[in-house]
C-alpha positions in Angstrom: -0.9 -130.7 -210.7 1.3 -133.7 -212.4 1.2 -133.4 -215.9 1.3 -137.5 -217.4 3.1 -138.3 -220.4 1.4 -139.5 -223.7 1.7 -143.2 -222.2 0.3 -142.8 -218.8 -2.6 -140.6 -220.9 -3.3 -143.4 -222.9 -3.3 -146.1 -220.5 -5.6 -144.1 -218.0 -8.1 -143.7 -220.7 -7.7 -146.5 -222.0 -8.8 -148.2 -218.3 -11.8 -145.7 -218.3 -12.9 -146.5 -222.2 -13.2 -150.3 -220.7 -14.9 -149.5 -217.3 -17.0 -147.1 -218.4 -20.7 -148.5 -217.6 -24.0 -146.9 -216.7 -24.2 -143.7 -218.9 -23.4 -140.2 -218.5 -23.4 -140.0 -214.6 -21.3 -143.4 -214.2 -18.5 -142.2 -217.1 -17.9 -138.7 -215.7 -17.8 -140.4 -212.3 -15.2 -142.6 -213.3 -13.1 -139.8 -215.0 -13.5 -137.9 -212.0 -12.2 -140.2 -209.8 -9.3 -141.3 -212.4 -7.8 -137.3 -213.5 -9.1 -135.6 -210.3 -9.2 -137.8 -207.0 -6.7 -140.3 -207.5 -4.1 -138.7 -210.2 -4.0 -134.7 -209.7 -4.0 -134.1 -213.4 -6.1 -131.6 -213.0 -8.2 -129.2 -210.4 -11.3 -129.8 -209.1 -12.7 -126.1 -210.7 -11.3 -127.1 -214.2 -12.8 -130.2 -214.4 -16.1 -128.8 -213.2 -16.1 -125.9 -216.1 -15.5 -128.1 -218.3 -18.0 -130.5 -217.9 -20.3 -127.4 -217.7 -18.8 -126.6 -221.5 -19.4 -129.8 -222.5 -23.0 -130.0 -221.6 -23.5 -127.3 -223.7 -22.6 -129.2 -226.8 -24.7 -131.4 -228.4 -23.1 -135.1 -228.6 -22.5 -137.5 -225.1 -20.8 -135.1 -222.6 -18.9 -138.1 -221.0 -17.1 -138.7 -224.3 -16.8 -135.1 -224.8 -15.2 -134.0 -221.3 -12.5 -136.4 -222.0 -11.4 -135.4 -225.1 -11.0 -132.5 -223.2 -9.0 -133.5 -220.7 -7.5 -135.2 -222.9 -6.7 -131.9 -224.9 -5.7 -130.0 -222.0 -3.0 -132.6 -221.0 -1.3 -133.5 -224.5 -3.1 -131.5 -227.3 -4.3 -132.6 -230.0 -2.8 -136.1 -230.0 -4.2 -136.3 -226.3 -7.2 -134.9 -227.2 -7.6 -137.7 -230.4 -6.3 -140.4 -227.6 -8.7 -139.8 -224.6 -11.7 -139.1 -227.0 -11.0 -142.5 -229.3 -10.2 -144.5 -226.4 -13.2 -143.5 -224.5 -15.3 -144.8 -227.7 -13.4 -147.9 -229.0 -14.2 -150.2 -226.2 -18.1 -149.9 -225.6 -17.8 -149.6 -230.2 -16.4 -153.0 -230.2 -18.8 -154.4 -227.2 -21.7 -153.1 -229.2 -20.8 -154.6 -232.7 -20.0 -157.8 -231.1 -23.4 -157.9 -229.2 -25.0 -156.5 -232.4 -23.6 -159.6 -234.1 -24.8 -162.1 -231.8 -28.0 -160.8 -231.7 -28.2 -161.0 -235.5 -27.3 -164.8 -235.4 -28.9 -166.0 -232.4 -31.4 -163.1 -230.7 -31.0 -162.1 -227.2 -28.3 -163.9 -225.6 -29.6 -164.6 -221.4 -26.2 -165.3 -220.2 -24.7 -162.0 -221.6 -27.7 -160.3 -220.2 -27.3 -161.5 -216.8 -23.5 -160.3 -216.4 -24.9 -157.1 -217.4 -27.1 -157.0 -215.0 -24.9 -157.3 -212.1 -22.5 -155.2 -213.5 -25.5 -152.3 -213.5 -26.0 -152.9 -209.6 -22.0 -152.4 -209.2 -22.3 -149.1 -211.3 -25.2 -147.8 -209.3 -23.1 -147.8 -206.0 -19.8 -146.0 -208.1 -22.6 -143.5 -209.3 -24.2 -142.8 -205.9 -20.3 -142.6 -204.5 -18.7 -139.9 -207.1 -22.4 -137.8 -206.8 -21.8 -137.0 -203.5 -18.2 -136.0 -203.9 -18.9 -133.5 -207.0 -21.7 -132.1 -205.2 -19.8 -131.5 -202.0 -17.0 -129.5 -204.4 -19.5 -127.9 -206.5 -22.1 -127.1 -204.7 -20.3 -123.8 -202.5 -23.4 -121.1 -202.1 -27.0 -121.0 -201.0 -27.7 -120.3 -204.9 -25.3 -122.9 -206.0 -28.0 -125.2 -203.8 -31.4 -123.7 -205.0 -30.3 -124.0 -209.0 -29.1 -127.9 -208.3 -32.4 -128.2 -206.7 -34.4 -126.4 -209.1 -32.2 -128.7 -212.2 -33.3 -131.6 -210.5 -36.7 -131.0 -210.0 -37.2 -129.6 -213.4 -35.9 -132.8 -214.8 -37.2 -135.2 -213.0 -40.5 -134.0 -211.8 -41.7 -131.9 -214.6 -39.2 -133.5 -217.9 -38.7 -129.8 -218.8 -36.1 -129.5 -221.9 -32.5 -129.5 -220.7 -31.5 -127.0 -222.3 -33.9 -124.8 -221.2 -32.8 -125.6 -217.6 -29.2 -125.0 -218.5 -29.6 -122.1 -220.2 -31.9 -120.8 -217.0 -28.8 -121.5 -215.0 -26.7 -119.7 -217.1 -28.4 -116.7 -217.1 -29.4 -116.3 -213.3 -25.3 -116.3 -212.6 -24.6 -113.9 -215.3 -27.3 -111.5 -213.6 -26.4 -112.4 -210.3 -22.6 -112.3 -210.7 -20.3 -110.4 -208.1 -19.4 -107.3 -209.0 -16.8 -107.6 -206.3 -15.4 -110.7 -208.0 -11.8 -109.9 -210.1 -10.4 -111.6 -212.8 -7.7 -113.7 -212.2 -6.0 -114.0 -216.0 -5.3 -113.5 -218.5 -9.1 -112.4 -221.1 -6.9 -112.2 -224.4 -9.0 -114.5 -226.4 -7.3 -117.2 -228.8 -7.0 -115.7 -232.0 -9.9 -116.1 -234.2 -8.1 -118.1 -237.4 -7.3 -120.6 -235.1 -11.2 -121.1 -235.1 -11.8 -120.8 -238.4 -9.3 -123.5 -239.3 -9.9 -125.7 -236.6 -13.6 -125.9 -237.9 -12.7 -125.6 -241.5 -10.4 -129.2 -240.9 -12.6 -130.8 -239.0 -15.7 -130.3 -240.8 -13.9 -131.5 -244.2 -13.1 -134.4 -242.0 -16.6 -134.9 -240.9 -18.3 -134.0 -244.1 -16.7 -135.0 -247.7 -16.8 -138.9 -246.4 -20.9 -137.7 -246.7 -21.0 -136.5 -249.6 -18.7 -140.2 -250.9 -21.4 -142.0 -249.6 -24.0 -140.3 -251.6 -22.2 -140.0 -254.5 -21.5 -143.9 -254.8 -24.5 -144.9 -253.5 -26.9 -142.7 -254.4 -29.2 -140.9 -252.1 -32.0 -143.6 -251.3 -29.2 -145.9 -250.1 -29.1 -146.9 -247.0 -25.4 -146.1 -246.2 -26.6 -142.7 -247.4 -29.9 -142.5 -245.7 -28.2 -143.6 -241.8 -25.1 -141.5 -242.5 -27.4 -138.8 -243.3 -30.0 -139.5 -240.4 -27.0 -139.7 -237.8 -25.1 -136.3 -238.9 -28.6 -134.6 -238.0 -28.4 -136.2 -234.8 -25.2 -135.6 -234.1 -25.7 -131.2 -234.6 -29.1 -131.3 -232.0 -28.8 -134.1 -229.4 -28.6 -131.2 -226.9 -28.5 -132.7 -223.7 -26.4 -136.2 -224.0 -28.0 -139.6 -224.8 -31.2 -139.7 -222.2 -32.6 -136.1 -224.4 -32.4 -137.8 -227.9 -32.5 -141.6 -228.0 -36.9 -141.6 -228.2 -36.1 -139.4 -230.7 -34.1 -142.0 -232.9 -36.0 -144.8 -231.8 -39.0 -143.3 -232.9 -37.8 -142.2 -236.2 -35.7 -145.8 -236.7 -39.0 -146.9 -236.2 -41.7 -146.0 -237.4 -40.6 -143.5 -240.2 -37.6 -145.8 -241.5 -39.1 -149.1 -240.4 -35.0 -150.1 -240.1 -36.1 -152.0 -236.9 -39.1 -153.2 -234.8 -40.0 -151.8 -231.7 -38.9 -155.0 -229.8 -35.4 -154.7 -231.8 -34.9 -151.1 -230.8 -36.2 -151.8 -227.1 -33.3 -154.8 -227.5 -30.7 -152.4 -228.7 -31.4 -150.1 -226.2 -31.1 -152.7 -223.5 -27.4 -153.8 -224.7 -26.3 -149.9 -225.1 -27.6 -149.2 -221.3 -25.7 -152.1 -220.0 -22.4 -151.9 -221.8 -19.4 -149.7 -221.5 -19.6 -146.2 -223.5 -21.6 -143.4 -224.2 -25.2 -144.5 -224.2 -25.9 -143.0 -227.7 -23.7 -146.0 -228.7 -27.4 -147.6 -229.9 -27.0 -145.9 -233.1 -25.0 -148.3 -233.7 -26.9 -151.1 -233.5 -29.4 -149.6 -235.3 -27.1 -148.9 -238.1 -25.7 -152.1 -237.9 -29.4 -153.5 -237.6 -31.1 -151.8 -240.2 -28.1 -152.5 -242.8 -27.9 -156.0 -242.3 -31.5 -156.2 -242.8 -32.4 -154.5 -245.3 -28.8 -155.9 -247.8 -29.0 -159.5 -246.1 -25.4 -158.9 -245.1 -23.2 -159.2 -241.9 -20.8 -157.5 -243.9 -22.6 -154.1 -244.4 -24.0 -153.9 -240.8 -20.3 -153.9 -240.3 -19.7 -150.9 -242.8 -22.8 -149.4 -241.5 -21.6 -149.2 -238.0 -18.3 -147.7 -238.8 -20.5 -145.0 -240.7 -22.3 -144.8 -237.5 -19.2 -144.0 -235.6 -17.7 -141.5 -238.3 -21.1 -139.5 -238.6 -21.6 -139.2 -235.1 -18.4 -138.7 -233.5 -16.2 -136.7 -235.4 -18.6 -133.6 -234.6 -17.8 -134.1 -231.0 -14.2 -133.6 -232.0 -15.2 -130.3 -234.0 -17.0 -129.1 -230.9 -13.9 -129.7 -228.3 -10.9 -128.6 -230.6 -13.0 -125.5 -231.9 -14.2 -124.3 -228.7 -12.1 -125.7 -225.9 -9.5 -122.6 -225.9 -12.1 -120.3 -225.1 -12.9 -122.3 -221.9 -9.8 -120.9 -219.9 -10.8 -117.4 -221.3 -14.6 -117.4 -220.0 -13.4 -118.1 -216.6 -11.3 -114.9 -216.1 -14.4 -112.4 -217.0 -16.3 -111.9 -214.3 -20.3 -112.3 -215.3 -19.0 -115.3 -217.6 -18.1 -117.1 -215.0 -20.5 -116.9 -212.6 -22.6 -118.1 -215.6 -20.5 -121.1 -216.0 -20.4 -121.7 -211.9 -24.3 -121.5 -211.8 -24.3 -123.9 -214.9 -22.4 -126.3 -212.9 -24.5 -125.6 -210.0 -27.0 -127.2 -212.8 -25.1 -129.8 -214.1 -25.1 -131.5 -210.5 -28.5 -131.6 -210.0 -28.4 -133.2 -213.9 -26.2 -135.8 -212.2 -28.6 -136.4 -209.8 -31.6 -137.1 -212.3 -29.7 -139.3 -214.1 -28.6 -141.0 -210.7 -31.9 -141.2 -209.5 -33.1 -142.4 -213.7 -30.6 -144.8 -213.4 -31.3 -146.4 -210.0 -34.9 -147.3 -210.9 -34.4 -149.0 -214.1 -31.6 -151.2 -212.4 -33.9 -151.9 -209.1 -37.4 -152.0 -210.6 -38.4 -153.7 -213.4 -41.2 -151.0 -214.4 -40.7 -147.9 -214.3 -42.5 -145.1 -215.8 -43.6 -140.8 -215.3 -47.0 -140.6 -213.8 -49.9 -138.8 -215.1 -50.8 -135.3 -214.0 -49.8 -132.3 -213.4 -46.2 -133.8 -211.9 -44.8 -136.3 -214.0 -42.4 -137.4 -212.3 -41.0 -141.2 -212.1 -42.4 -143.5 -210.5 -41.8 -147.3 -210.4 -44.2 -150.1 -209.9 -43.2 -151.3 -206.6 -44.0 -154.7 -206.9 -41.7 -154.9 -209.4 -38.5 -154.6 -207.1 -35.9 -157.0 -208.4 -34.5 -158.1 -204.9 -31.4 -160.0 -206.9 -30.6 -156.6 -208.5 -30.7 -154.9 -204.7 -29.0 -157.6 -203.1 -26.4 -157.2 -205.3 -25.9 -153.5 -204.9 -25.5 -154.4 -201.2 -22.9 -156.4 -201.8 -20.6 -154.3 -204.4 -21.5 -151.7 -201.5 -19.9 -153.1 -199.0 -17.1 -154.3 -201.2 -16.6 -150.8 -202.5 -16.8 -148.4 -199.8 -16.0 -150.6 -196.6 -13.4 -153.3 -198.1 -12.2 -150.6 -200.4 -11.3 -153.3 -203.1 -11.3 -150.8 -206.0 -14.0 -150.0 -209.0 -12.3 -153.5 -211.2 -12.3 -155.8 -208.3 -15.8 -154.7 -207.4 -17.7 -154.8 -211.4 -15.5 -157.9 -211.6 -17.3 -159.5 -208.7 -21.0 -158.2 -209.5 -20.4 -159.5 -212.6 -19.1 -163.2 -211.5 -22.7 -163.4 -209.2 -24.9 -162.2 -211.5 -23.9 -164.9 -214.0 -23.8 -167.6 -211.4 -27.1 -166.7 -210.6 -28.2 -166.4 -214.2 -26.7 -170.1 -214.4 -28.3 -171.3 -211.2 -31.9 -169.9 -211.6 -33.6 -172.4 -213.6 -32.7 -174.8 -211.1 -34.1 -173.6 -208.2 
């Protein structure tokens, strides 16, 4: 394996923070293809365990998995770097778009890129799924659990992580007892823990406990930075598991926004780069401006967004990522972790298959019954959005013209299209 310097790190994830578009499966994609396929920074089985770790945690598992990457290459500093840079970009996008749509509403031009730029993700999505499967998926078992995740998820909307934690426990019971550790199972020493969580916690909580103190309690600085550090400790299962959770409490038990406004924000967070969870911060940004009549504090409120939401993830990665190495040397642990990734792929594939029919069908819902799986309204195919995916397709996997090139040009379509369409 090369091991990059701080720079290369940076521009890397940098480059990934930027073209990081269609949610969980599209962003680990990407920094699969980035740190694994094209740059040898580290092994397939490494990357796979920890994206199992990581979808253990509660926060986006995208943004997580790179910080520890990022962690693993450079420490700390790399794992600050990859973690920062993987939020920043889709940050900025959102409180720009959040902006806009304060002034002037939904924005049809903006929209239209975005749409094209969803058909190009679906065919990088579909692309990198197929690759992970073919490295993860090794055994009969490793087969029957992706298949069972899947269908658990997407026919039956069972909880995640009841599905992971099924996973986890069929390899512990199933594990080999022929199977030998291969390193090393002295585990980190335990004050390392303690004070990585004592610092980071600190970090994550006294700017809390400001916010109350200045502005009182009924606030609301104080009532979003409280309502998103809740979040942030039980969104088990990445973005898709908890955002009807907060847009039914932004809803209807804040009243921050209407349901057309959070249907809006969620539109702009599904279509940008960044973790999907990103929408918190146009609600916060939302629900601030409105309610103090200011730009100003829907800017403050988004930066409390960020703080409240993603400094946990850090807590999570630089507490628990040393003990990630170690859980793969003992035998029953990891063949837990291997089944969980067994899991994770058929995940993948739910959110793969979630992800194609919201960009090709224009209604799309779970049917009734005992199997509530989704199902789209087939009349409501957008052709445009098909063609499209056709097209950065072919210019992906036959012309081989590279991930920029190819967003770049679905992009360029969709808004002549967008441009075009009231004409015809």
């Amino acid at each position: 394996m090369t091991a990059p310097s701080f720079r290369e790190l940076q521009n890397v994830f940098a480059r990934i923070g930027l073209l990081s578009f269609g949610g969980p499966a599209g962003q680990i994609a990407l920094i699969h293809r980035e740190v694994v396929e094209e740059r040898h920074w580290i092994e397939e089985q490494e990357f796979l365990h920890a994206l199992s770790f990581c979808t253990l945690l509660p926060g986006p598992e995208a943004m997580q998995l790179a910080t520890y990457i990022g962690w693993k290459l450079q420490g700390l500093r790399g794992g600050l770097a990859a973690g920062l840079l993987f939020i920043l970009p889709g940050a900025a996008v959102i409180y720009a778009l959040s902006l806009l749509y304060a002034l002037f509403g939904k924005l049809k031009l903006i929209e239209g890129l975005f749409w094209g730029v969803k058909a190009a993700v679906l065919v990088i999505v579909l692309e990198a799924l197929l690759r992970v499967a073919k490295r993860a998926l090794k055994t009969n078992l490793d087969w029957l659990v992706a298949g069972a995740s899947f269908l658990s998820l997407f026919c039956f909307d069972l909880p995640f992580p009841l599905v992971v934690m099924v996973a986890g426990l069929l390899g512990y019971a199933f594990a080999s007892t022929a199977h030998e550790n291969t390193g090393s199972t002295d585990w980190p020493p335990l004050g390392n823990l303690v004070k990585s969580a004592i610092i980071w916690l600190t970090i994550w909580l006294v700017p809390l406990g400001a916010i109350a103190l200045i502005f009182g309690s009924s606030h609301v600085f104080t009532s979003l930075a409280v309502f998103f550090s809740k979040l942030s400790v039980v969104t088990f299962g990445g973005a898709y598991a908890v955002l009807s959770y907060m847009g039914q409490t932004a809803v209807e038990h804040y009243h921050w926004l209407t349901t057309g406004e959070m249907m809006d924000g969620l539109g702009l967070a599904e279509t940008t780069p960044g973790p999907l969870i990103l929408v918190g911060q146009f609600v916060a940004f939302t629900a601030a401006a409105k309610s103090l009549n200011s730009l100003q504090a829907g800017f403050f409120a988004s930066l409390i967004y960020l703080w409240m939401t993603f400094v946990p993830c850090f807590l999570w990665i630089f507490a628990g990522a040393p003990y990630v190495q170690v859980l793969r040397t003992m035998p029953r642990l990891a063949s837990a972790l291997a089944r969980i990734t067994a899991a994770v792929a058929g995940v993948i594939l739910n959110l793969t298959v979630w992800f194609g029919l919201h960009v090709l069908f224009g209604q799309v819902a779970r049917a009734k019954g005992p199997v509530p799986l989704w199902w789209p309204n087939w009349q409501s195919l957008d052709s445009g959005a098909l063609v499209l995916a056709i097209i950065a397709g072919l210019a992906l996997l036959k012309f081989k013209i590279g991930i920029p090139k190819t967003l770049a040009l679905a992009a360029g379509l969709s808004v002549i299209w967008e441009l075009i369409r009231p004409l015809i």
